[in-house]
GUZABA-342082 format. One record per residue: x, y, z of N, C-alpha, C, O in turn; residue in three letters; residue number from 1. Coordinates in pm, whole numbers. Layout:
% residues N
+--------+---------+--------+---------+----------+--------+--------+---------+--------+--------+---------+--------+-----+-----+
! n.east ! n.north !   n.up ! ca.east ! ca.north !  ca.up ! c.east ! c.north !   c.up ! o.east ! o.north !   o.up ! res !   n !
+--------+---------+--------+---------+----------+--------+--------+---------+--------+--------+---------+--------+-----+-----+
!      X !       Y !      Z !       X !        Y !      Z !      X !       Y !      Z !      X !       Y !      Z ! ALA ! NUM !
...
+--------+---------+--------+---------+----------+--------+--------+---------+--------+--------+---------+--------+-----+-----+
This chain:
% residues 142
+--------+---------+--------+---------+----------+--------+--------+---------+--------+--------+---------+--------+-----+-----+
! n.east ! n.north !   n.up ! ca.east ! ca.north !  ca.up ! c.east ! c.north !   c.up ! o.east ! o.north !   o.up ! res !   n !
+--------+---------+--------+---------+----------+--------+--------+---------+--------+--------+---------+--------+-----+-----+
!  -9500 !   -6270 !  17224 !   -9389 !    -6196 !  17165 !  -9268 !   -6287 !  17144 !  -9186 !   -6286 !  17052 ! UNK !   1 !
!  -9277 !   -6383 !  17273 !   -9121 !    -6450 !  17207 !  -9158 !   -6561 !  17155 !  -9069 !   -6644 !  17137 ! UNK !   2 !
!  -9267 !   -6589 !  17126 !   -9321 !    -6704 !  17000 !  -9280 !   -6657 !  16872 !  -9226 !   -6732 !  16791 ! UNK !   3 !
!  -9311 !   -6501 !  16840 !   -9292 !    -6440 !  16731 !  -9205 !   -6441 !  16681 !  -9202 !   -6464 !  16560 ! UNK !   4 !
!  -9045 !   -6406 !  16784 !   -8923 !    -6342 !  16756 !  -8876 !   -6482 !  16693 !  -8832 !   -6489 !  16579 ! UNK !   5 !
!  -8893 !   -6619 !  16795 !   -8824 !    -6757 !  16750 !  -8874 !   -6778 !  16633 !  -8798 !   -6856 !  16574 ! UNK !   6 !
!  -8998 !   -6738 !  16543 !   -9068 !    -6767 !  16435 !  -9002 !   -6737 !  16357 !  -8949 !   -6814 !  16276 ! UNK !   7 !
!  -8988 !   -6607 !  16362 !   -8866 !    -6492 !  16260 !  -8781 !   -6539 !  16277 !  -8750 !   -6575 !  16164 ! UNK !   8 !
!  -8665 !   -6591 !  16378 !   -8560 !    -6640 !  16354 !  -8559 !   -6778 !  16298 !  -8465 !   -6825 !  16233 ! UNK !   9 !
!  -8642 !   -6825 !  16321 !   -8645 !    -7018 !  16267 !  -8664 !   -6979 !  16088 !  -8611 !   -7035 !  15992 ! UNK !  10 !
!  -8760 !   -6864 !  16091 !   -8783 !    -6850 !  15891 !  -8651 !   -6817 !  15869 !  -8579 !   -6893 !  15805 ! UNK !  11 !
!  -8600 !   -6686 !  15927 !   -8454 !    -6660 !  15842 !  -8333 !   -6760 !  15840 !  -8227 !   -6748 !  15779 ! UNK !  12 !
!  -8374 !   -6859 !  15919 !   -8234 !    -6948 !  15942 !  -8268 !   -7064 !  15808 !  -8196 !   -7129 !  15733 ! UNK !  13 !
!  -8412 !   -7052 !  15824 !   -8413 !    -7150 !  15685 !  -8422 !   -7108 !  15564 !  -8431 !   -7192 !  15474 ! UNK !  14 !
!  -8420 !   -6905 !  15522 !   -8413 !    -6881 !  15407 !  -8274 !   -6861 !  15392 !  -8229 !   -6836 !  15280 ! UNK !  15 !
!  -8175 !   -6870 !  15529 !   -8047 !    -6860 !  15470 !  -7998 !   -6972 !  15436 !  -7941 !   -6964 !  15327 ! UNK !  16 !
!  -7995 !   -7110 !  15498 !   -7946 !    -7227 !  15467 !  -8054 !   -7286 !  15325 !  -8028 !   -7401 !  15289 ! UNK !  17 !
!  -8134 !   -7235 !  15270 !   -8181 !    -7219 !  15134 !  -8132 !   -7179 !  15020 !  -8125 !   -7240 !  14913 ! UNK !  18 !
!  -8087 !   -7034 !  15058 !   -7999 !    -6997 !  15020 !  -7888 !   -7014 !  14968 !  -7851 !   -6983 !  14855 ! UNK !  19 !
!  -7804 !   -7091 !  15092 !   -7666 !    -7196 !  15063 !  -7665 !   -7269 !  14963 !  -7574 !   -7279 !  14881 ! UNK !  20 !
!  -7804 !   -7344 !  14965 !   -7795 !    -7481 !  14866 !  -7795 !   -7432 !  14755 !  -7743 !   -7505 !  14671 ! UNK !  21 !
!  -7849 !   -7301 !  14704 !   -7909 !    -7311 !  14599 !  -7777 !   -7194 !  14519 !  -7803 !   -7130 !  14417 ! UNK !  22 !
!  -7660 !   -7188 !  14579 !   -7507 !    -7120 !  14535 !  -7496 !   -7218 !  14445 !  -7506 !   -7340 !  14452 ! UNK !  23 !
!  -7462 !   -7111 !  14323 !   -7345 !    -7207 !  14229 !  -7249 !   -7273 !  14284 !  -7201 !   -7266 !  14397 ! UNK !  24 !
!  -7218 !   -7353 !  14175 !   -7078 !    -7491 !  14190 !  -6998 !   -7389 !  14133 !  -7047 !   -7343 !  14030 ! UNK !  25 !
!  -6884 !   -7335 !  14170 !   -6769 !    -7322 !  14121 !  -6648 !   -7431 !  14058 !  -6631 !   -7542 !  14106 ! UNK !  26 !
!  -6579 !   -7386 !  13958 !   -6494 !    -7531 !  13895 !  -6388 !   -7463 !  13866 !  -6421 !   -7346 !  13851 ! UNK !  27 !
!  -6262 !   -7481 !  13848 !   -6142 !    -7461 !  13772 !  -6046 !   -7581 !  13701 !  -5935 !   -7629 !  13721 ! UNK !  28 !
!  -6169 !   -7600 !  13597 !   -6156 !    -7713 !  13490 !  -5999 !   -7719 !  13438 !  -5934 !   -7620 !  13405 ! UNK !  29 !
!  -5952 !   -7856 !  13437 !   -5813 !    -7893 !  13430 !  -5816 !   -8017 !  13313 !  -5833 !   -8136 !  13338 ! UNK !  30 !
!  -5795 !   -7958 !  13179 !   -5808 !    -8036 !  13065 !  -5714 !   -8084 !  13021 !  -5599 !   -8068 !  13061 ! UNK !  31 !
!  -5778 !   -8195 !  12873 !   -5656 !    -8308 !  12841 !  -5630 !   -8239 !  12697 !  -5670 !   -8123 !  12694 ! UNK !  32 !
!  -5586 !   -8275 !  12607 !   -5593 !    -8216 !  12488 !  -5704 !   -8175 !  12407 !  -5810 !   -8197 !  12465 ! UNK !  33 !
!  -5719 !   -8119 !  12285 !   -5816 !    -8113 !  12207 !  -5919 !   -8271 !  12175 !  -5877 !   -8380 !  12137 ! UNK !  34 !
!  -6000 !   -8247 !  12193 !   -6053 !    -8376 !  12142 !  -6128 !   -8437 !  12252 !  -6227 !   -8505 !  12227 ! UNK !  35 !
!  -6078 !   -8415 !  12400 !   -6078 !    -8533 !  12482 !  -6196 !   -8419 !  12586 !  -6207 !   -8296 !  12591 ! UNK !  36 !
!  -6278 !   -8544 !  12668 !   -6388 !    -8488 !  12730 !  -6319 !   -8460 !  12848 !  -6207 !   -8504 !  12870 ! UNK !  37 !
!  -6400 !   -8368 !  12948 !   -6304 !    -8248 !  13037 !  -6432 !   -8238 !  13148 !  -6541 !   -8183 !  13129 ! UNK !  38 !
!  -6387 !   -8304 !  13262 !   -6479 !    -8297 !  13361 !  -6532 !   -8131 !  13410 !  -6444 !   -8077 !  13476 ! UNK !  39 !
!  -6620 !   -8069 !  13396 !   -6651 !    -7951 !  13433 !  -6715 !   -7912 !  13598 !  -6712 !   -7815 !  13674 ! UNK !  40 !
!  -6753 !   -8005 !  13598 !   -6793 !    -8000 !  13770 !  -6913 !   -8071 !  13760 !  -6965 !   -8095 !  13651 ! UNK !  41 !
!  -6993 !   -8132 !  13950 !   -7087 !    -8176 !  13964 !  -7153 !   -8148 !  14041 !  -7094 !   -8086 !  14130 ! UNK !  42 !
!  -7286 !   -8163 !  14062 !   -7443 !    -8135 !  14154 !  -7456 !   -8227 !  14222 !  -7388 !   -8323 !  14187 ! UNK !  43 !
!  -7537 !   -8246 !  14338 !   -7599 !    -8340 !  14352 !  -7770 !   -8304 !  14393 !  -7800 !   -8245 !  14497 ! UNK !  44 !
!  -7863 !   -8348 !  14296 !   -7977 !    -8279 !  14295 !  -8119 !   -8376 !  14338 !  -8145 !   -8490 !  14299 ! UNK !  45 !
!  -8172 !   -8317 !  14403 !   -8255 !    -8394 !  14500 !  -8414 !   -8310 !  14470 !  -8435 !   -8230 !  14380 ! UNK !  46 !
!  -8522 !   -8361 !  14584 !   -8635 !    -8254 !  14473 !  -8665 !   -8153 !  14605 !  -8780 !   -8130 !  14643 ! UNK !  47 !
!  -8535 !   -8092 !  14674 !   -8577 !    -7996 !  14730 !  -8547 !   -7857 !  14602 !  -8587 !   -7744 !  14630 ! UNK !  48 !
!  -8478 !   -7881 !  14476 !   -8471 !    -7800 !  14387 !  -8504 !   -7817 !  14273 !  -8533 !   -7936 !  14258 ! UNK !  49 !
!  -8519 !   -7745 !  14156 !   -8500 !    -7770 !  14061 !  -8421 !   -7717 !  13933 !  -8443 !   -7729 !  13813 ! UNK !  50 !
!  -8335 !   -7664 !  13994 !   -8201 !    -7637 !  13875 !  -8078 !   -7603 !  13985 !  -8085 !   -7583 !  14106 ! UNK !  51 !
!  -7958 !   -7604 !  13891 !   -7836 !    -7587 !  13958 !  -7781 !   -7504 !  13852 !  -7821 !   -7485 !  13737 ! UNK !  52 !
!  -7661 !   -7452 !  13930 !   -7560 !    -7370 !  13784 !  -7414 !   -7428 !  13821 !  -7375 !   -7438 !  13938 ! UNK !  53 !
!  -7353 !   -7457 !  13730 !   -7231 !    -7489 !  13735 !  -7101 !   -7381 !  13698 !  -7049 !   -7412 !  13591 ! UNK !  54 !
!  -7058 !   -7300 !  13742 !   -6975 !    -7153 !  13706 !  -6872 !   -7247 !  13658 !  -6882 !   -7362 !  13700 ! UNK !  55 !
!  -6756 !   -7214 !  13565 !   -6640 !    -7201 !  13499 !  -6558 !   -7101 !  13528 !  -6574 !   -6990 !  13479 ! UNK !  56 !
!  -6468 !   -7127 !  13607 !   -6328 !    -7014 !  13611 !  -6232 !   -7072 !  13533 !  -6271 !   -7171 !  13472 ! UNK !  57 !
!  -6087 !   -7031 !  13511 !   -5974 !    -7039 !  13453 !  -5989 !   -6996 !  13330 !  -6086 !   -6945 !  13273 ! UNK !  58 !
!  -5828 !   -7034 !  13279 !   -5822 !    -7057 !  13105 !  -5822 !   -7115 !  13059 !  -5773 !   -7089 !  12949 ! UNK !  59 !
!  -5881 !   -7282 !  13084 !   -5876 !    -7371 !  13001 !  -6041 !   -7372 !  13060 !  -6083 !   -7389 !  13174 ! UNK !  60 !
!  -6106 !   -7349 !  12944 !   -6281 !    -7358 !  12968 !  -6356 !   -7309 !  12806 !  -6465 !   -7252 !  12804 ! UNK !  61 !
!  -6273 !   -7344 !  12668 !   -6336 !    -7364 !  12562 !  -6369 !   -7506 !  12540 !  -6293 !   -7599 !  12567 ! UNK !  62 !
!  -6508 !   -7518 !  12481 !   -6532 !    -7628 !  12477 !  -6610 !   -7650 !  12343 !  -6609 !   -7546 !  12277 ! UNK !  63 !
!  -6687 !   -7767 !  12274 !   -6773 !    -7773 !  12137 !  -6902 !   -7793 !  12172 !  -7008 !   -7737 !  12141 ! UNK !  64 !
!  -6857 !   -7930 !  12279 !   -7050 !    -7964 !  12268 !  -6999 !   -8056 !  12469 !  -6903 !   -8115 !  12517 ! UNK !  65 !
!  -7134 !   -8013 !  12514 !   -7132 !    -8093 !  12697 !  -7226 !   -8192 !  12649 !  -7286 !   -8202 !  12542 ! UNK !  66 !
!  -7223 !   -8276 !  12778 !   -7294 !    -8398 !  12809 !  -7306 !   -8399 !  12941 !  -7220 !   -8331 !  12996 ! UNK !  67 !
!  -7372 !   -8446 !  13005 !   -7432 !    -8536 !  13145 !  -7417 !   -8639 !  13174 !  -7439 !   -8729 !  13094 ! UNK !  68 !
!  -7378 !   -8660 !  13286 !   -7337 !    -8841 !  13321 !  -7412 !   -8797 !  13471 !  -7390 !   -8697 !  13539 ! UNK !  69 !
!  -7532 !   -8938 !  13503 !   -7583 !    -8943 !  13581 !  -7567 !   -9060 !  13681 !  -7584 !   -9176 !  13645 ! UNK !  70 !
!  -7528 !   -9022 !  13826 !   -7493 !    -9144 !  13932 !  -7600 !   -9166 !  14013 !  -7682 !   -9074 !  14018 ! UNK !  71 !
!  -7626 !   -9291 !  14096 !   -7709 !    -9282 !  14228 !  -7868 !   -9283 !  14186 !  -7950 !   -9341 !  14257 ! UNK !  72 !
!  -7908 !   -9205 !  14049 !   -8083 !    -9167 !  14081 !  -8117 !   -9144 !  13952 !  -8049 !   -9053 !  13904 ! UNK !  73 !
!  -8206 !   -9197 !  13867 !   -8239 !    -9098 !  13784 !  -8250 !   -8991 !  13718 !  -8136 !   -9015 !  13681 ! UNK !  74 !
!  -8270 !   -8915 !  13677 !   -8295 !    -8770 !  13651 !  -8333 !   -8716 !  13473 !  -8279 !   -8741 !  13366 ! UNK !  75 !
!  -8464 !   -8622 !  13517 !   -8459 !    -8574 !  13419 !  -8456 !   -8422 !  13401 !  -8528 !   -8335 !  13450 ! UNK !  76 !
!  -8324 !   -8412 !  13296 !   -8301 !    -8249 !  13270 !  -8387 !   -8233 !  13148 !  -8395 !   -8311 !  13053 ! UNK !  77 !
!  -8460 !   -8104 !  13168 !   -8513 !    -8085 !  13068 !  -8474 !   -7927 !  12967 !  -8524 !   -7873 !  12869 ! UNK !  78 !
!  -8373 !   -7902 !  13046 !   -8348 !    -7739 !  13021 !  -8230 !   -7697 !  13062 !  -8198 !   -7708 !  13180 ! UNK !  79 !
!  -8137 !   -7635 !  12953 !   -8002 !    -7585 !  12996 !  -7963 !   -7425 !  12925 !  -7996 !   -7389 !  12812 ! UNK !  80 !
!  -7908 !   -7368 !  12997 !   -7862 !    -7230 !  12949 !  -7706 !   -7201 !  12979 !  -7652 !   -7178 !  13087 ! UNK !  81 !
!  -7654 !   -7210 !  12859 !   -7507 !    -7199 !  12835 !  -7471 !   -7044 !  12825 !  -7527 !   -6968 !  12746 ! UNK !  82 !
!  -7385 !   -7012 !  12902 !   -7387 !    -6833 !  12937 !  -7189 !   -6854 !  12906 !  -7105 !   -6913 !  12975 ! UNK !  83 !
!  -7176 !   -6772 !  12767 !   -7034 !    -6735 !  12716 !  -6970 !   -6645 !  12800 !  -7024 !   -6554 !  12863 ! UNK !  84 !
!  -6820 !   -6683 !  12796 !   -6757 !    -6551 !  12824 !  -6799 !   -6386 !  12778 !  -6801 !   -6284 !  12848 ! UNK !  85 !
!  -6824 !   -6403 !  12659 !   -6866 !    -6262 !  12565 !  -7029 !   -6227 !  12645 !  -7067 !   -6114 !  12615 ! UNK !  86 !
!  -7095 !   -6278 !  12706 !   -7220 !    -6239 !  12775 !  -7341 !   -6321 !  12685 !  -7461 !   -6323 !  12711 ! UNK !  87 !
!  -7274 !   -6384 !  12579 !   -7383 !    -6412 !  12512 !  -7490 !   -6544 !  12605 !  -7465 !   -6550 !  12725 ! UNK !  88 !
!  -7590 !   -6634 !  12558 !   -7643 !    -6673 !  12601 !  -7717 !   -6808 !  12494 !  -7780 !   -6777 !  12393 ! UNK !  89 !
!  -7704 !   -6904 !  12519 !   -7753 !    -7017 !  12461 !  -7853 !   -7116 !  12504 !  -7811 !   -7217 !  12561 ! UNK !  90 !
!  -8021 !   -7094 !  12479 !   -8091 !    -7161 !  12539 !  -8078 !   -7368 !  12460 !  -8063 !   -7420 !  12349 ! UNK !  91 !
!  -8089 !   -7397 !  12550 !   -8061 !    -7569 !  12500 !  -8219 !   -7611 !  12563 !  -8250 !   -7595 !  12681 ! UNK !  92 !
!  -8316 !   -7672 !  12451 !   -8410 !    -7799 !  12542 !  -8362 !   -7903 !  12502 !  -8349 !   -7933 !  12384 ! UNK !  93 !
!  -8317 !   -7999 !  12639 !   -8235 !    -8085 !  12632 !  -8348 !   -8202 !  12599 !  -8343 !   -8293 !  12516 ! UNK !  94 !
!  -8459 !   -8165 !  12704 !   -8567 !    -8323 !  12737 !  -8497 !   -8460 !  12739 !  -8538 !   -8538 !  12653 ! UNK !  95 !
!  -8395 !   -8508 !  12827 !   -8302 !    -8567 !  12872 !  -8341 !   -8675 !  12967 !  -8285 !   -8638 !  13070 ! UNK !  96 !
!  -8420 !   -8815 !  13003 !   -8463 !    -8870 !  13099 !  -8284 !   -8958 !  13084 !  -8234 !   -9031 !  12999 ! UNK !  97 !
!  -8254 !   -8920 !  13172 !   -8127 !    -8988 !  13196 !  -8129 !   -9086 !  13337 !  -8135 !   -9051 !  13455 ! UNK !  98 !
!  -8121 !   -9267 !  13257 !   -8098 !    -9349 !  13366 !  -8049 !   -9326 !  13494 !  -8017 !   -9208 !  13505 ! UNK !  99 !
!  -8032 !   -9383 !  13582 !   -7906 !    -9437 !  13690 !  -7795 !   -9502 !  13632 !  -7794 !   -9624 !  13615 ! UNK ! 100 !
!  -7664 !   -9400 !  13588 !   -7567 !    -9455 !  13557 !  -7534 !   -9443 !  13431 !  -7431 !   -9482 !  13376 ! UNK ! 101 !
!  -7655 !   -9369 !  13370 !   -7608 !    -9314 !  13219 !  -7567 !   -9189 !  13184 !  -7496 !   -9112 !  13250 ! UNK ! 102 !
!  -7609 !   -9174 !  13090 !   -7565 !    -8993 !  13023 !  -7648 !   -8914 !  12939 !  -7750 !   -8960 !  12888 ! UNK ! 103 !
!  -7610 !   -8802 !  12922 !   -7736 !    -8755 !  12773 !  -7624 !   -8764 !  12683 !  -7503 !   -8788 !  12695 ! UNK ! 104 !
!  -7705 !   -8735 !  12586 !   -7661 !    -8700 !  12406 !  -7531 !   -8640 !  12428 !  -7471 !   -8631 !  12536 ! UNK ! 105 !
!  -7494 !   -8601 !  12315 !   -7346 !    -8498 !  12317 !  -7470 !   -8384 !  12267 !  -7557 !   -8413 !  12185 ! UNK ! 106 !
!  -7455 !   -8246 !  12337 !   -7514 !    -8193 !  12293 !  -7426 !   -8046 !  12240 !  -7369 !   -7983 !  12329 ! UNK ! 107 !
!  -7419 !   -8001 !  12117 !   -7351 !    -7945 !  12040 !  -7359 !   -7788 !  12084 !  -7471 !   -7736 !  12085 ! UNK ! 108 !
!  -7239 !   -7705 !  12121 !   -7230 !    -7592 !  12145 !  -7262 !   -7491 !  11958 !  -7202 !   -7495 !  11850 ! UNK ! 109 !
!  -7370 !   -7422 !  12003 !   -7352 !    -7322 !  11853 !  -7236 !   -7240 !  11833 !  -7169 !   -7183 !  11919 ! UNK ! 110 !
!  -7218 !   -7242 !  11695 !   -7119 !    -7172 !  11650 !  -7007 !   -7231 !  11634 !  -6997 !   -7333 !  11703 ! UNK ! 111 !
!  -6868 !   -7194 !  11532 !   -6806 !    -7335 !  11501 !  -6661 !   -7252 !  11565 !  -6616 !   -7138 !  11583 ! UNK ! 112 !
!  -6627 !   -7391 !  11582 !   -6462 !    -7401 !  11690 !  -6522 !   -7405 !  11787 !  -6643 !   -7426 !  11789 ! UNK ! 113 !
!  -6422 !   -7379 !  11933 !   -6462 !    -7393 !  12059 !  -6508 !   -7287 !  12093 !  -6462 !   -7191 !  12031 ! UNK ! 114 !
!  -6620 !   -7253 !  12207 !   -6659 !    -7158 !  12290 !  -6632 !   -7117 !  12432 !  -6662 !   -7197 !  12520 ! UNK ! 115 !
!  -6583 !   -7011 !  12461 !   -6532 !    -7023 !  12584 !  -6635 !   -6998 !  12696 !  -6668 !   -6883 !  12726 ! UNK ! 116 !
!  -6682 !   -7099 !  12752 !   -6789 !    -7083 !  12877 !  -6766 !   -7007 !  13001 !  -6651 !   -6994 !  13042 ! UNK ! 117 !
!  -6898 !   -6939 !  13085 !   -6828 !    -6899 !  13193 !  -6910 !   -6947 !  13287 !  -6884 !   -6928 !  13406 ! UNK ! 118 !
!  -7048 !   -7034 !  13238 !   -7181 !    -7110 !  13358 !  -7251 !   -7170 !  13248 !  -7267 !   -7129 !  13132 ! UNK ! 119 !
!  -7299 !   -7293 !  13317 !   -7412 !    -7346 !  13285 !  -7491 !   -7389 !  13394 !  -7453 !   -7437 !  13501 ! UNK ! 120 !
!  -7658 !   -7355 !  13338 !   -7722 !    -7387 !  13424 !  -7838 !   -7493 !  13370 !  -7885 !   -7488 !  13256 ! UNK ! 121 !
!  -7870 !   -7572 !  13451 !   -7957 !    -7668 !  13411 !  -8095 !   -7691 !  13522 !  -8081 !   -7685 !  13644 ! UNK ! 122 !
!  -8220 !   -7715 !  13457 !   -8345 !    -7736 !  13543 !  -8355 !   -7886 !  13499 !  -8314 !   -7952 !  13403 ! UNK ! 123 !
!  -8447 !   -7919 !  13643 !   -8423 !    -8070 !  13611 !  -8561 !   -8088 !  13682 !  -8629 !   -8001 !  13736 ! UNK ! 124 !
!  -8590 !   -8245 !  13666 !   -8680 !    -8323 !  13769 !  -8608 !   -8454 !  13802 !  -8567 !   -8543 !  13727 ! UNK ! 125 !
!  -8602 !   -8439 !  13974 !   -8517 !    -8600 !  14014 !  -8706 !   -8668 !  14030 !  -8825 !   -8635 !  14037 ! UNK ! 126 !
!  -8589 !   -8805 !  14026 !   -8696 !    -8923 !  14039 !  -8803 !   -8926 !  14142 !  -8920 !   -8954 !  14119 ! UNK ! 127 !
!  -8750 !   -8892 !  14259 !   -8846 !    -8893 !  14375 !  -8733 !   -8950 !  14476 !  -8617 !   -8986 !  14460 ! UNK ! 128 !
!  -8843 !   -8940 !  14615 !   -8756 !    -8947 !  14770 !  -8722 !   -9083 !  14724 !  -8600 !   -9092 !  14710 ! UNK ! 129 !
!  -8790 !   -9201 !  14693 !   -8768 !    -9318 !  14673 !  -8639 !   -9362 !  14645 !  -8569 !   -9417 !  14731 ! UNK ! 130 !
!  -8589 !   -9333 !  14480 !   -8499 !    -9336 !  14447 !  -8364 !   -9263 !  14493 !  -8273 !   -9280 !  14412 ! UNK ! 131 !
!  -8326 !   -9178 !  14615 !   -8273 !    -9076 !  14658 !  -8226 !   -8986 !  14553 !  -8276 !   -8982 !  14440 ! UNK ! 132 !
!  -8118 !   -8907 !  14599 !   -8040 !    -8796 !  14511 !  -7898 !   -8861 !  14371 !  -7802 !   -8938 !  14370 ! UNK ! 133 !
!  -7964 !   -8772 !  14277 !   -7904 !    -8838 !  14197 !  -7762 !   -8710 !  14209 !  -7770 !   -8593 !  14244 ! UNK ! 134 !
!  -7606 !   -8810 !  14153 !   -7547 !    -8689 !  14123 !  -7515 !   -8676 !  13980 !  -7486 !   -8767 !  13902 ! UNK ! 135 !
!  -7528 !   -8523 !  13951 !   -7507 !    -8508 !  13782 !  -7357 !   -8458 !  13776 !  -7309 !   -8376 !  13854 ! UNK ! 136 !
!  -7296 !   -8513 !  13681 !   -7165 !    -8431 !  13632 !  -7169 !   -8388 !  13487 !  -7249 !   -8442 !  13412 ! UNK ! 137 !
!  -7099 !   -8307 !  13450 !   -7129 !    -8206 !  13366 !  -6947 !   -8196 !  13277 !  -6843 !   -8137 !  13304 ! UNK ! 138 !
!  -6989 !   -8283 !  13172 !   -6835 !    -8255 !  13094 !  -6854 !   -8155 !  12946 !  -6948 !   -8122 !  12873 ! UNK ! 139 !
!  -6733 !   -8134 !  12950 !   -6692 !    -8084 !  12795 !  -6614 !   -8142 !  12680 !  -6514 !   -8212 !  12690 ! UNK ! 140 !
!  -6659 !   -8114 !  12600 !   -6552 !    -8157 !  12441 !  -6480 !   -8056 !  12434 !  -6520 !   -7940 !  12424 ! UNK ! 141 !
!  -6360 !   -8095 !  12438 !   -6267 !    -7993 !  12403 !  -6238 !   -7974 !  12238 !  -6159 !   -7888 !  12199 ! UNK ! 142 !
+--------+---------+--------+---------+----------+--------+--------+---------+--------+--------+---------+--------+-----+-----+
């Protein structure tokens, strides 16, 4: 019986700290003028997962087109979903093998002028234990 109870408690302690990891990034993006790229927040993604979401609060969070800048590890994103203020929803296949230390494409928000974001989420594959955790950051075009 008290093999059992520690069992149950050892699973729930690891579906809650599972849990934890796998919370959105919150951001309250602080931009430069029109034109200029706008740090949105960052991950750091390892292969105990495979996607993250990055939330957007404030009023400065219209943007045209994001990019990826990758530190520390490899990574490849292969999949992003851009979720508007208005509820709408924008599937992106990125297929993105992004170096150690590089970036992806500029990849173009639909629809013309800026869009005001409220999350993005991205699925990925890191390199492996080898290479450790890569971290991704996540900007905007203003």
């Amino acid at each position: 019986m008290t093999k059992t109870i520690c069992s149950i408690a050892g699973l729930a302690a690891m579906l809650l700290f599972a849990d934890a990891s796998m919370a959105a990034k919150e951001v309250h993006p602080s931009c430069g003028p029109p034109g200029t790229w706008c740090s949105l927040g960052h991950v750091t993604a390892d292969r105990s997962r495979d996607h993250d979401t990055i939330v957007i609060k404030g009023s400065d969070h219209e943007f045209r087109a994001l990019k990826f800048k990758v530190k520390d590890s490899p990574i490849d994103i292969h999949r992003m979903v851009v979720t508007y203020d208005n509820g709408a929803r924008e599937e992106v296949n990125t297929r993105n093998d992004i170096p150690k230390g590089g970036e992806s494409r500029n990849i173009d928000l639909r629809g013309s002028g800026k869009r005001s974001l409220k999350k993005v989420e991205f699925w990925y594959d890191s390199a492996g234990l080898l290479n450790g955790k890569a971290e991704v950051k996540l900007f905007g075009l203003r």
